[in-house]
Backbone as XML, in Angstrom:
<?xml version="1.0"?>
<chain id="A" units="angstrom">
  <residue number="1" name="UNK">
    <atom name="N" x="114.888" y="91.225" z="103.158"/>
    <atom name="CA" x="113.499" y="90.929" z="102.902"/>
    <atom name="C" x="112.643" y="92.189" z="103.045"/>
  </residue>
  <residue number="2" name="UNK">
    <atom name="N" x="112.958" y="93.022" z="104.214"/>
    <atom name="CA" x="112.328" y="94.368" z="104.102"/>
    <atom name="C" x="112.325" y="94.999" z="103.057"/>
  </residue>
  <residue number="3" name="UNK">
    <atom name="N" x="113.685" y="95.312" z="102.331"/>
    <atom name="CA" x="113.872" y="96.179" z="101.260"/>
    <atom name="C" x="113.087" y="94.847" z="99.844"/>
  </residue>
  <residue number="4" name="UNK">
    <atom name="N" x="112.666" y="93.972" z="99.884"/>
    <atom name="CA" x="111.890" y="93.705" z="99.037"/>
    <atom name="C" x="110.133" y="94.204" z="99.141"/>
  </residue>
  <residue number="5" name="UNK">
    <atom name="N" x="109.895" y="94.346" z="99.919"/>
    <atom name="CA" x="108.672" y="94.240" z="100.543"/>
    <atom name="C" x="108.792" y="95.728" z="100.280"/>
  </residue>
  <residue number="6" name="UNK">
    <atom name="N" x="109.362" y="96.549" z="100.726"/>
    <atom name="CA" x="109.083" y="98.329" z="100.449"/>
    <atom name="C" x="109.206" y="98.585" z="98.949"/>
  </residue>
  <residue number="7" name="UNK">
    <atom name="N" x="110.269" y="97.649" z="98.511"/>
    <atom name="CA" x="110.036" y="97.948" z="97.049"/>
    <atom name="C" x="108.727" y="97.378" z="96.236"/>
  </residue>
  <residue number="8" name="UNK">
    <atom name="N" x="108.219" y="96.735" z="96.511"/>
    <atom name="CA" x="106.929" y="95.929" z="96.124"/>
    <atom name="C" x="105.897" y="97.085" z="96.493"/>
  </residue>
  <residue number="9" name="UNK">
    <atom name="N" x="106.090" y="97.493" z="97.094"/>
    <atom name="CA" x="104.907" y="98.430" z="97.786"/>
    <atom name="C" x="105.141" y="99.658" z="97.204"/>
  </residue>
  <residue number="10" name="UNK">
    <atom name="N" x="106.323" y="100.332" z="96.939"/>
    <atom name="CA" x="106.770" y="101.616" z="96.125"/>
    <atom name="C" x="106.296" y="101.128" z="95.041"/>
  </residue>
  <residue number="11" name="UNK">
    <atom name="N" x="106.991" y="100.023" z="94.041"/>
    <atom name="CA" x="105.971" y="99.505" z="92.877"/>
    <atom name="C" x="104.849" y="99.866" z="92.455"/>
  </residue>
  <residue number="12" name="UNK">
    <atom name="N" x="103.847" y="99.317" z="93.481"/>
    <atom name="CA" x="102.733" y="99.376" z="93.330"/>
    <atom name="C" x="102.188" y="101.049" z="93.870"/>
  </residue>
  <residue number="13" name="UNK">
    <atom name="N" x="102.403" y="101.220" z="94.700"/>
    <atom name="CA" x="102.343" y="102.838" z="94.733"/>
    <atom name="C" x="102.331" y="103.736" z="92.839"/>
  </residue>
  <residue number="14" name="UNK">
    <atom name="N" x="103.564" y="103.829" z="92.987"/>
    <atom name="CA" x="103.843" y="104.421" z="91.618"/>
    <atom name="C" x="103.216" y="104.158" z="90.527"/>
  </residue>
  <residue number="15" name="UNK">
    <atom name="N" x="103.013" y="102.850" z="90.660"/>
    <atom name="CA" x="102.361" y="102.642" z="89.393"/>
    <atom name="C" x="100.541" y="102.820" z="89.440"/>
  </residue>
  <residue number="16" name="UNK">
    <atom name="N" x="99.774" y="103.005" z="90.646"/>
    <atom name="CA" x="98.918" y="103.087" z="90.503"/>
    <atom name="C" x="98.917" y="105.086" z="90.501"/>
  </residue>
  <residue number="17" name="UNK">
    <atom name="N" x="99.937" y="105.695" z="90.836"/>
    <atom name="CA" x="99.920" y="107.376" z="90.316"/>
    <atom name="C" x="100.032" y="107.410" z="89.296"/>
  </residue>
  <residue number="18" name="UNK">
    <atom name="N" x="101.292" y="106.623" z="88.484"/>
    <atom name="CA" x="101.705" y="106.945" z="87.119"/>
    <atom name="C" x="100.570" y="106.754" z="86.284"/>
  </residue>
  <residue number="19" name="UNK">
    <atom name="N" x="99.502" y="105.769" z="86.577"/>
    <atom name="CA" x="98.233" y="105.130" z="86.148"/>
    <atom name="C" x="97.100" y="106.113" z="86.069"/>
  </residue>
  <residue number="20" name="UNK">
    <atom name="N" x="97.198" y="106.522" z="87.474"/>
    <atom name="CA" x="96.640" y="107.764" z="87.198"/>
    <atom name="C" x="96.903" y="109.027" z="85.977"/>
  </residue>
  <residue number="21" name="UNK">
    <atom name="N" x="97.737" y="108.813" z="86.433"/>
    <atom name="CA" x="98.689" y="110.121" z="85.225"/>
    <atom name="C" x="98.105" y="109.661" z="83.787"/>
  </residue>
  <residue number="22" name="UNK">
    <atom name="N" x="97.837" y="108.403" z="83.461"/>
    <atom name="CA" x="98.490" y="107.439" z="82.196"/>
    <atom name="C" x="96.754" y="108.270" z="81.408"/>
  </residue>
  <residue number="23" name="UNK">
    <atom name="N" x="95.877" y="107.667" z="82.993"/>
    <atom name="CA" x="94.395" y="107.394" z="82.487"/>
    <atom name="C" x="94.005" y="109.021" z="81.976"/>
  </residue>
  <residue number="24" name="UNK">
    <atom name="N" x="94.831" y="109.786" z="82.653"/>
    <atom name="CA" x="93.812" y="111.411" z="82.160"/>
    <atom name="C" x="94.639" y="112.099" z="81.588"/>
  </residue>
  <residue number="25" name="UNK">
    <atom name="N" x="95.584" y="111.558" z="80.508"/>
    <atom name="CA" x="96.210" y="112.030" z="79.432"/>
    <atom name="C" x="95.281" y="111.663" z="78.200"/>
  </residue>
  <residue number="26" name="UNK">
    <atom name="N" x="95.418" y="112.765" z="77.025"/>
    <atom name="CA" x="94.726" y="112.242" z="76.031"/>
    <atom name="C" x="95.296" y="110.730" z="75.091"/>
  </residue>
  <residue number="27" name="UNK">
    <atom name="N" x="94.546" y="110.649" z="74.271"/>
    <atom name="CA" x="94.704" y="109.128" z="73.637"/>
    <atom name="C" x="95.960" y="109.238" z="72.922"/>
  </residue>
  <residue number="28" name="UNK">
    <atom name="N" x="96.059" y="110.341" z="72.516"/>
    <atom name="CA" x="97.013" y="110.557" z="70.956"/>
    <atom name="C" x="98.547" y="110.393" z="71.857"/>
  </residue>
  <residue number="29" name="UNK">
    <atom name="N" x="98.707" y="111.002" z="73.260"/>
    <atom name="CA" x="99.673" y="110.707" z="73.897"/>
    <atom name="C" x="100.588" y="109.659" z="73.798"/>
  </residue>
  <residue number="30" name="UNK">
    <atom name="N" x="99.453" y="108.621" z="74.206"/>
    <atom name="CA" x="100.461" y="107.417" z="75.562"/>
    <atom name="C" x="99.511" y="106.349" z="74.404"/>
  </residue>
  <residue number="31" name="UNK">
    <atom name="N" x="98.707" y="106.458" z="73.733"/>
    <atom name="CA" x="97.745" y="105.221" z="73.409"/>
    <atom name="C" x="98.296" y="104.715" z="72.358"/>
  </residue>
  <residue number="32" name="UNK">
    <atom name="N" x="99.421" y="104.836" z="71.442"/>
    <atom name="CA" x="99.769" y="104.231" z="70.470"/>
    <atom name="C" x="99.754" y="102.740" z="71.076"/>
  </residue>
  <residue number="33" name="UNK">
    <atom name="N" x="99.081" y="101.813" z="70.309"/>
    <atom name="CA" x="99.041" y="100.404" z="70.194"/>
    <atom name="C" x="100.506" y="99.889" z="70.379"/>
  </residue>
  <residue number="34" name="UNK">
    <atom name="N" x="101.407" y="98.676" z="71.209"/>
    <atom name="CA" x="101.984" y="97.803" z="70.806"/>
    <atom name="C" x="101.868" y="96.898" z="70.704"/>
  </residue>
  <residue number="35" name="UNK">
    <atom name="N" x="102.562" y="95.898" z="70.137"/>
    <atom name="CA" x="102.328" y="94.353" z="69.976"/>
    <atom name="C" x="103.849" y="93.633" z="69.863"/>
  </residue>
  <residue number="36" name="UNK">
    <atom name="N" x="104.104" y="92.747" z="70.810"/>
    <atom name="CA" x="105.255" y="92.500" z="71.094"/>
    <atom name="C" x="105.050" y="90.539" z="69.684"/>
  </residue>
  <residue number="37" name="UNK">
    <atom name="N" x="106.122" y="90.224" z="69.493"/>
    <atom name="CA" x="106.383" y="89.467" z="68.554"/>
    <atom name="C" x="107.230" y="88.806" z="68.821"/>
  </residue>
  <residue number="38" name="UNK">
    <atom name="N" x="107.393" y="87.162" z="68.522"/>
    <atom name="CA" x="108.239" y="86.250" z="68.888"/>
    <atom name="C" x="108.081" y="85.224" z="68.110"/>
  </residue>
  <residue number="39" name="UNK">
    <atom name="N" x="108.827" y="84.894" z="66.796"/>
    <atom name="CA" x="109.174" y="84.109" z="65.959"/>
    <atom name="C" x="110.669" y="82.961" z="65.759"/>
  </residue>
  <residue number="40" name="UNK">
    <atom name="N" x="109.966" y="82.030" z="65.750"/>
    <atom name="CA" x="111.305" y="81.024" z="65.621"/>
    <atom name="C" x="111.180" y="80.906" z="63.976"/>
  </residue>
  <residue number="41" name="UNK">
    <atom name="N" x="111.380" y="80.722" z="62.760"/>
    <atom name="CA" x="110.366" y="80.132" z="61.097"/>
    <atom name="C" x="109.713" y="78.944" z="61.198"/>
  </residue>
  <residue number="42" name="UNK">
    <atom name="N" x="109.115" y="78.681" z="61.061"/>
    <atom name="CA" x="108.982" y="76.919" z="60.204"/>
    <atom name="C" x="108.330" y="76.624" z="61.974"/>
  </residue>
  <residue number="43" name="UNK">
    <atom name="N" x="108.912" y="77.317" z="63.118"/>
    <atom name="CA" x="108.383" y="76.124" z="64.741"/>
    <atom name="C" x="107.295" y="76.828" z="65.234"/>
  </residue>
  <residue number="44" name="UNK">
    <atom name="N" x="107.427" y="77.762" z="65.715"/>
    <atom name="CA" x="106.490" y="79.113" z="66.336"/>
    <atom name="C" x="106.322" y="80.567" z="66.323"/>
  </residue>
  <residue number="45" name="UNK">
    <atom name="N" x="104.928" y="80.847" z="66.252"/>
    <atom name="CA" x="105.221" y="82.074" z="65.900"/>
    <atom name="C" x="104.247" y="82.545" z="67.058"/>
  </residue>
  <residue number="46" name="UNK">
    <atom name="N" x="104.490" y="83.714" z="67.957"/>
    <atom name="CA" x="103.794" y="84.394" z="68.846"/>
    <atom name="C" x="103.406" y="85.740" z="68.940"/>
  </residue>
  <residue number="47" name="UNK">
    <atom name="N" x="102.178" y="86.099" z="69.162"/>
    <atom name="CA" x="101.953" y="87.898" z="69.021"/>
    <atom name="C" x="101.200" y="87.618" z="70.040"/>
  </residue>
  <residue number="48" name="UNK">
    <atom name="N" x="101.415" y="89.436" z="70.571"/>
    <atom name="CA" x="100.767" y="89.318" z="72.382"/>
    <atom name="C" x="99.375" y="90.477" z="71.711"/>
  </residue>
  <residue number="49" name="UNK">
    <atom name="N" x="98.361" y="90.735" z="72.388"/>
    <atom name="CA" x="96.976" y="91.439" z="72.366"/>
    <atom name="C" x="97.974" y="93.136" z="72.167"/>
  </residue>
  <residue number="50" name="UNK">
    <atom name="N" x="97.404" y="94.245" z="70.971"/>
    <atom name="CA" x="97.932" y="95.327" z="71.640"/>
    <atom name="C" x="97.833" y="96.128" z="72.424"/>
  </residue>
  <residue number="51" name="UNK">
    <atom name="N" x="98.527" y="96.303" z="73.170"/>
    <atom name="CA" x="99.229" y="96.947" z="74.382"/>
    <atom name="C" x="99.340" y="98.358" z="74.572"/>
  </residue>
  <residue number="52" name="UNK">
    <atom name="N" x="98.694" y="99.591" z="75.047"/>
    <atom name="CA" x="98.957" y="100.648" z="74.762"/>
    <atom name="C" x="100.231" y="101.108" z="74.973"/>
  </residue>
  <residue number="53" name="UNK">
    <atom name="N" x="101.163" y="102.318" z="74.626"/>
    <atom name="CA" x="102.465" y="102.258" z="74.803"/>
    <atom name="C" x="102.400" y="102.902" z="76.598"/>
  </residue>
  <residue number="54" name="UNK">
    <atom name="N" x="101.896" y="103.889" z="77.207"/>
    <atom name="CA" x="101.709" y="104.149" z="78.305"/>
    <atom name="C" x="101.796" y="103.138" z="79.079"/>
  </residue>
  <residue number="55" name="UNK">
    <atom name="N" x="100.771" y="101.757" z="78.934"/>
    <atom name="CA" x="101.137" y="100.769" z="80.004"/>
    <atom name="C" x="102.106" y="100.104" z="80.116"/>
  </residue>
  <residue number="56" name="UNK">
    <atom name="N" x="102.481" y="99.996" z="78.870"/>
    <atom name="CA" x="103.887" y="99.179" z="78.821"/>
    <atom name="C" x="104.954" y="99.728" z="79.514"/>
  </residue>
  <residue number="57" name="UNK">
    <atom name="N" x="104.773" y="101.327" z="79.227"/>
    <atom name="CA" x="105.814" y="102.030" z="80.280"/>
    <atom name="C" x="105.842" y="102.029" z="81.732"/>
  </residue>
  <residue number="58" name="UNK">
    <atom name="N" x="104.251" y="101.756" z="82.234"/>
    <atom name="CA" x="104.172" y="101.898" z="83.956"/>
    <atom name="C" x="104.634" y="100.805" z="83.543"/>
  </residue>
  <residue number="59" name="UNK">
    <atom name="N" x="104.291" y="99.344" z="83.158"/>
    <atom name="CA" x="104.445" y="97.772" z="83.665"/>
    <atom name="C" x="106.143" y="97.952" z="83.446"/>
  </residue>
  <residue number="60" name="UNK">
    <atom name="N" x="107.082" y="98.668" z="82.667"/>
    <atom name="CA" x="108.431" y="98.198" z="82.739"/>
    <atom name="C" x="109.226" y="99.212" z="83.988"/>
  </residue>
  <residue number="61" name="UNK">
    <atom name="N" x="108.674" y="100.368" z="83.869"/>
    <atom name="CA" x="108.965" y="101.461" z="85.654"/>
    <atom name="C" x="108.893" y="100.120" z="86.586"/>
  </residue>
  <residue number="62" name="UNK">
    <atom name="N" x="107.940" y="99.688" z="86.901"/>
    <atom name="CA" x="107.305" y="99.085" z="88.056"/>
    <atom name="C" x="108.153" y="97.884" z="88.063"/>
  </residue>
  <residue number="63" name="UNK">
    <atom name="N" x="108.151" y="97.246" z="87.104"/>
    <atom name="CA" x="109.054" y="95.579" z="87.239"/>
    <atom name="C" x="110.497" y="95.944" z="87.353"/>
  </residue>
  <residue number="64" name="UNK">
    <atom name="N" x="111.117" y="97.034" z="86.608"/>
    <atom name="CA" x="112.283" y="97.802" z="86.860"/>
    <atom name="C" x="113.163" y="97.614" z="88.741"/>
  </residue>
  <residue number="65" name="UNK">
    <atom name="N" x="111.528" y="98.624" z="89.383"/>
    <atom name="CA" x="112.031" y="99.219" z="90.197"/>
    <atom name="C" x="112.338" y="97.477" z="91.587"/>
  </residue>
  <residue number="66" name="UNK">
    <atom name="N" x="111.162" y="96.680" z="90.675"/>
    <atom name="CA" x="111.348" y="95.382" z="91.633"/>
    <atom name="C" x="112.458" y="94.532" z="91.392"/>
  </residue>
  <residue number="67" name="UNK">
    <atom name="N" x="112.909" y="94.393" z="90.329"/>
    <atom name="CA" x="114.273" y="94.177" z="89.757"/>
    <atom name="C" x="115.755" y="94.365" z="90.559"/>
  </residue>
  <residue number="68" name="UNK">
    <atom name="N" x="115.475" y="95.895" z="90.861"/>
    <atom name="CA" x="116.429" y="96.222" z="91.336"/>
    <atom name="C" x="116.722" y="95.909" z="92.804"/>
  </residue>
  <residue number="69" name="UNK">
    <atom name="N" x="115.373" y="96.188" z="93.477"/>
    <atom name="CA" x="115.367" y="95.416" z="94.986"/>
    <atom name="C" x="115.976" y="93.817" z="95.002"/>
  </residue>
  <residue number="70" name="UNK">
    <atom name="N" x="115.525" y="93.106" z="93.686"/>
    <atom name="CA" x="115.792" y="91.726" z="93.927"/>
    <atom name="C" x="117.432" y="92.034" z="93.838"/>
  </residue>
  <residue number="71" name="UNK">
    <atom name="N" x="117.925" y="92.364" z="93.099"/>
    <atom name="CA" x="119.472" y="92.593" z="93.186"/>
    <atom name="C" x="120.485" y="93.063" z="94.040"/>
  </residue>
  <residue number="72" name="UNK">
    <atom name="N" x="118.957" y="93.820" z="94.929"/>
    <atom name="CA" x="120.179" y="94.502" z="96.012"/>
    <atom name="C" x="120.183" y="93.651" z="97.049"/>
  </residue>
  <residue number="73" name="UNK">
    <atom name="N" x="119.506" y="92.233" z="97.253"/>
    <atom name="CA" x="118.962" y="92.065" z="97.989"/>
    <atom name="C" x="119.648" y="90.074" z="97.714"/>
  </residue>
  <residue number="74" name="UNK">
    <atom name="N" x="120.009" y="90.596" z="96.608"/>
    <atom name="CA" x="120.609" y="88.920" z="96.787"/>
    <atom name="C" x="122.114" y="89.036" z="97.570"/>
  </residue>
  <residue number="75" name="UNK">
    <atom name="N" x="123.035" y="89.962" z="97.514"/>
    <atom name="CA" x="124.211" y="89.787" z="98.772"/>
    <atom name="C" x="123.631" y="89.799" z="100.053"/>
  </residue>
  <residue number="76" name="UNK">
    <atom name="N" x="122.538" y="90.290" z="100.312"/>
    <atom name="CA" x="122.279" y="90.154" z="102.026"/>
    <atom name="C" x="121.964" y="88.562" z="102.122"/>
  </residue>
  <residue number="77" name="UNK">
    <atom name="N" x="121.391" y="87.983" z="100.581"/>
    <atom name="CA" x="120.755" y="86.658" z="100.992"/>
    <atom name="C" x="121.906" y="85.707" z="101.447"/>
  </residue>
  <residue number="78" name="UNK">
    <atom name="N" x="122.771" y="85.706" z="100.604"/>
    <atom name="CA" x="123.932" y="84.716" z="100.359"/>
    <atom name="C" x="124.643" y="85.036" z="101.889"/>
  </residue>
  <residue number="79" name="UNK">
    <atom name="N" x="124.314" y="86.160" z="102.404"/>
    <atom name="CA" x="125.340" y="86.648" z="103.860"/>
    <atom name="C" x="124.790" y="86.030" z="104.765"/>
  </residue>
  <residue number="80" name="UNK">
    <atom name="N" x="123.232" y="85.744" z="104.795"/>
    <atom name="CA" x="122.635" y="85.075" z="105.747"/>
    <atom name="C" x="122.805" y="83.655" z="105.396"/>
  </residue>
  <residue number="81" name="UNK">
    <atom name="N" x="122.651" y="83.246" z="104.999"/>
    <atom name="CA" x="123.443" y="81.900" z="104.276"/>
    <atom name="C" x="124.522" y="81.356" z="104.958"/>
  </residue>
  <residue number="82" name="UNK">
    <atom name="N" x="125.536" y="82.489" z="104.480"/>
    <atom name="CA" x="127.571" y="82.067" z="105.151"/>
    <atom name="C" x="126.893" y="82.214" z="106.559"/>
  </residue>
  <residue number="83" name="UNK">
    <atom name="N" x="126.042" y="83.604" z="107.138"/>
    <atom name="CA" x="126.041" y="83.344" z="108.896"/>
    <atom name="C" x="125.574" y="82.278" z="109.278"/>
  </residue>
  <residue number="84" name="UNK">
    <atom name="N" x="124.897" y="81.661" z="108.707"/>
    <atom name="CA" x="123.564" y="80.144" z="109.155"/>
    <atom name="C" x="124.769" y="79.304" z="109.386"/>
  </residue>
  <residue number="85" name="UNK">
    <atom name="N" x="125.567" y="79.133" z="107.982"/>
    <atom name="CA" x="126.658" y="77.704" z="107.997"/>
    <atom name="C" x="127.716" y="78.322" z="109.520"/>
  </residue>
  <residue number="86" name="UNK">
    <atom name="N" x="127.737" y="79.445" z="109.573"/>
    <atom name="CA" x="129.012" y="79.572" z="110.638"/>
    <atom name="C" x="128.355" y="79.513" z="111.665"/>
  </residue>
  <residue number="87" name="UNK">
    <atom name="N" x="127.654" y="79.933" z="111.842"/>
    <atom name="CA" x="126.578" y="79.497" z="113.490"/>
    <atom name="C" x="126.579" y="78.088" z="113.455"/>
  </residue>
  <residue number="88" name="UNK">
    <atom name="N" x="126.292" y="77.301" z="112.496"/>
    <atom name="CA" x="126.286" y="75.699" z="112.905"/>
    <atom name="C" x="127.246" y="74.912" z="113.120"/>
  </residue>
  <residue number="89" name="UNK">
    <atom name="N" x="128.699" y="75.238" z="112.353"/>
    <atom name="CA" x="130.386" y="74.578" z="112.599"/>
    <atom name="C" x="130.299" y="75.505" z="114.242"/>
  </residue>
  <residue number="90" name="UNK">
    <atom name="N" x="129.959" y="76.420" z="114.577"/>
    <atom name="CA" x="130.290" y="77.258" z="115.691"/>
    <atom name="C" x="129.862" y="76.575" z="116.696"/>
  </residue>
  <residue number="91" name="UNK">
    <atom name="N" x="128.503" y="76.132" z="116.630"/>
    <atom name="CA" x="127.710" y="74.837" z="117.589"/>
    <atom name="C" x="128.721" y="73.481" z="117.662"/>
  </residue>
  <residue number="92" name="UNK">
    <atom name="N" x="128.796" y="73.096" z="116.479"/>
    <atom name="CA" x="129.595" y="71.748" z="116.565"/>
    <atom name="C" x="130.457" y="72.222" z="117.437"/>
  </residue>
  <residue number="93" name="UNK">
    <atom name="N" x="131.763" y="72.936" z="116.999"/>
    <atom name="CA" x="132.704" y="72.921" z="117.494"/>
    <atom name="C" x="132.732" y="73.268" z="119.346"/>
  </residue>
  <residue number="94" name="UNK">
    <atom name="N" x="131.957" y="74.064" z="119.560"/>
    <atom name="CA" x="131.627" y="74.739" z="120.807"/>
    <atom name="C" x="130.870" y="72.913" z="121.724"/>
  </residue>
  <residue number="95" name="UNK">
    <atom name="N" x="130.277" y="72.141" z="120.777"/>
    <atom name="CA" x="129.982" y="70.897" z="121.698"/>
    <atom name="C" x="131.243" y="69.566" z="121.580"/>
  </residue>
  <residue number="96" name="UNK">
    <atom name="N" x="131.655" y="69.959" z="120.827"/>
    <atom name="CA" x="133.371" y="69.151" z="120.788"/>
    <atom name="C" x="134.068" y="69.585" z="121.949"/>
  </residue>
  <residue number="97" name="UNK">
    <atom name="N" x="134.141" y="70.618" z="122.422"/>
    <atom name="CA" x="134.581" y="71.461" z="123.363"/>
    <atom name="C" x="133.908" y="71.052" z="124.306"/>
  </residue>
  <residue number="98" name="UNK">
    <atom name="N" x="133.317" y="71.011" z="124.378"/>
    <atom name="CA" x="132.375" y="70.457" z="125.771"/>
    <atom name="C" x="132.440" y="68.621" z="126.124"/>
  </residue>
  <residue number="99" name="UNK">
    <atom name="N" x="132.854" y="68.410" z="125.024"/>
    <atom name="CA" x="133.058" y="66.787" z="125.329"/>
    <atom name="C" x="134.515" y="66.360" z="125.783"/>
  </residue>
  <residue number="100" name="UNK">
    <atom name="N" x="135.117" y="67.337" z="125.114"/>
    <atom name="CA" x="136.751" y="67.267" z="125.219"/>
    <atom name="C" x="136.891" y="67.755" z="126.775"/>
  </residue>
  <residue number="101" name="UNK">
    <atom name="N" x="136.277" y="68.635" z="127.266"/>
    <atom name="CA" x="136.059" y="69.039" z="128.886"/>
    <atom name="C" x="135.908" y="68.443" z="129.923"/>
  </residue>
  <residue number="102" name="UNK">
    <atom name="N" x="134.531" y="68.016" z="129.214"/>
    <atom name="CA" x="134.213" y="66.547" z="129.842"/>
    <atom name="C" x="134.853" y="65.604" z="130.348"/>
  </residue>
  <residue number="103" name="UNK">
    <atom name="N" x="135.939" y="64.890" z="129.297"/>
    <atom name="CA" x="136.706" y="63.932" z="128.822"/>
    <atom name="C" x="138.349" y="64.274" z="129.728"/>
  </residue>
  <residue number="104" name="UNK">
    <atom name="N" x="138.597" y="65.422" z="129.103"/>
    <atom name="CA" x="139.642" y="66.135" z="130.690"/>
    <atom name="C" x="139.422" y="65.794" z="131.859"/>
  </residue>
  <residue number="105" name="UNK">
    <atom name="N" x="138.004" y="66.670" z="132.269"/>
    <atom name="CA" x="138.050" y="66.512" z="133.695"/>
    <atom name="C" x="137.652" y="64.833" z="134.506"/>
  </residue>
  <residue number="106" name="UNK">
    <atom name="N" x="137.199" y="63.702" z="133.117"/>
    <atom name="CA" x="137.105" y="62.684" z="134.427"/>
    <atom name="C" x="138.621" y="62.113" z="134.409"/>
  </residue>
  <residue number="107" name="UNK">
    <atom name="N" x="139.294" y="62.580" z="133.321"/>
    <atom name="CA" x="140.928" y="61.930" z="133.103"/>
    <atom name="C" x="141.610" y="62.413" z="134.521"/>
  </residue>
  <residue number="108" name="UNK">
    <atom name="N" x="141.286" y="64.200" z="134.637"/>
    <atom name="CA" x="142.128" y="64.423" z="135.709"/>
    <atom name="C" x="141.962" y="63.792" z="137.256"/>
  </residue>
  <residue number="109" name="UNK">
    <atom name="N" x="139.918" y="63.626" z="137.160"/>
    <atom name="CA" x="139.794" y="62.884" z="138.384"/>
    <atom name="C" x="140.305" y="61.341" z="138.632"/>
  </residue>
  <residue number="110" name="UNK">
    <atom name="N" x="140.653" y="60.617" z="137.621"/>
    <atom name="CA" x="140.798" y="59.668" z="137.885"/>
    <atom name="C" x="142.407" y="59.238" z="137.854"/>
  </residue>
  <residue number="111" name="UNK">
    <atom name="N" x="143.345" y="60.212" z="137.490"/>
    <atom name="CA" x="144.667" y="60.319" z="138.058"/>
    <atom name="C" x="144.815" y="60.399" z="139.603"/>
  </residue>
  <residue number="112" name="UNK">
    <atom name="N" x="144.503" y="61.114" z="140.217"/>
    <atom name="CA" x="144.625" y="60.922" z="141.451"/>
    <atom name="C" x="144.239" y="59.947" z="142.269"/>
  </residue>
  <residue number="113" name="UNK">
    <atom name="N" x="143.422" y="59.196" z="141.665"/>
    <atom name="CA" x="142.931" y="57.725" z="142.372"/>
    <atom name="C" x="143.664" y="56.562" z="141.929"/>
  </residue>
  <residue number="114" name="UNK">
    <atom name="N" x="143.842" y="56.775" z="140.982"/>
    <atom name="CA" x="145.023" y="55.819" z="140.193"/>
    <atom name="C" x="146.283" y="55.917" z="141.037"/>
  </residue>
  <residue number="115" name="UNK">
    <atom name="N" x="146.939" y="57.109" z="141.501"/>
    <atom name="CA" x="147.944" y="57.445" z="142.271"/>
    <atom name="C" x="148.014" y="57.383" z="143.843"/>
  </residue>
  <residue number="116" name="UNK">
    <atom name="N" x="147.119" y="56.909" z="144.050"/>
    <atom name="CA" x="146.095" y="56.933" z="145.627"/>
    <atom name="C" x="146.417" y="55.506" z="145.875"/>
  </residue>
  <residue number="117" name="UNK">
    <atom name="N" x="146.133" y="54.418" z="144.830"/>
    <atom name="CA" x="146.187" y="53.333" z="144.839"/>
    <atom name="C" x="147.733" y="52.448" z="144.734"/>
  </residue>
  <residue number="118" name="UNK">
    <atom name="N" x="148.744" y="53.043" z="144.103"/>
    <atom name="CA" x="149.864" y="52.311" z="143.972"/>
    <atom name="C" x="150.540" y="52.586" z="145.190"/>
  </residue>
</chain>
């Protein structure tokens, strides 16, 4: 969870320098227009507002770099996961143990009284 949280924050870091960078470059640079497009024929057709090409580049750096945190970050999840389930069979079993103890020691006390008596 840390390494999500630093990456969220590097994210946003970077991208508000690169932003910087983006804003005091000239137009002819980074400003070419895009427009992203999404057609099914005949069902839907979608176009997004255009997009300068500069931002598109911080917004895919930046979602990139959060991307990758989420990935590094899903084996630690799944590990805390397996530890949760083994801590809880670990409880059970550890109070099975304690009943079975239990269950011993009034058996053993009550052999000798049993044997006391015949």
């Amino acid at each position: 969870m840390k390494r999500l949280i630093f990456a969220v924050i590097m994210a946003l870091f970077f991208f508000i320098i690169l932003n910087f960078i983006y804003c005091n470059l000239d137009e002819a640079t980074f400003g070419y227009n895009v427009v992203f497009k999404f057609t099914i024929p005949y069902i839907i057709s979608l176009q997004s507002a255009p997009i300068p090409m500069g931002f598109v580049l911080l917004i895919s750096f930046s979602a990139g770099m959060v991307a990758i945190a989420l990935l590094e970050a899903l084996p630690s999840f799944f590990k805390t996961l397996e530890i949760r389930a083994k801590n809880k069979r670990i409880g059970q079993l550890e109070r099975e143990l304690s009943v079975v103890r239990q269950i011993s020691a009034r058996e053993k006390q009550d052999i000798p009284e049993n044997s006391a008596n015949k």
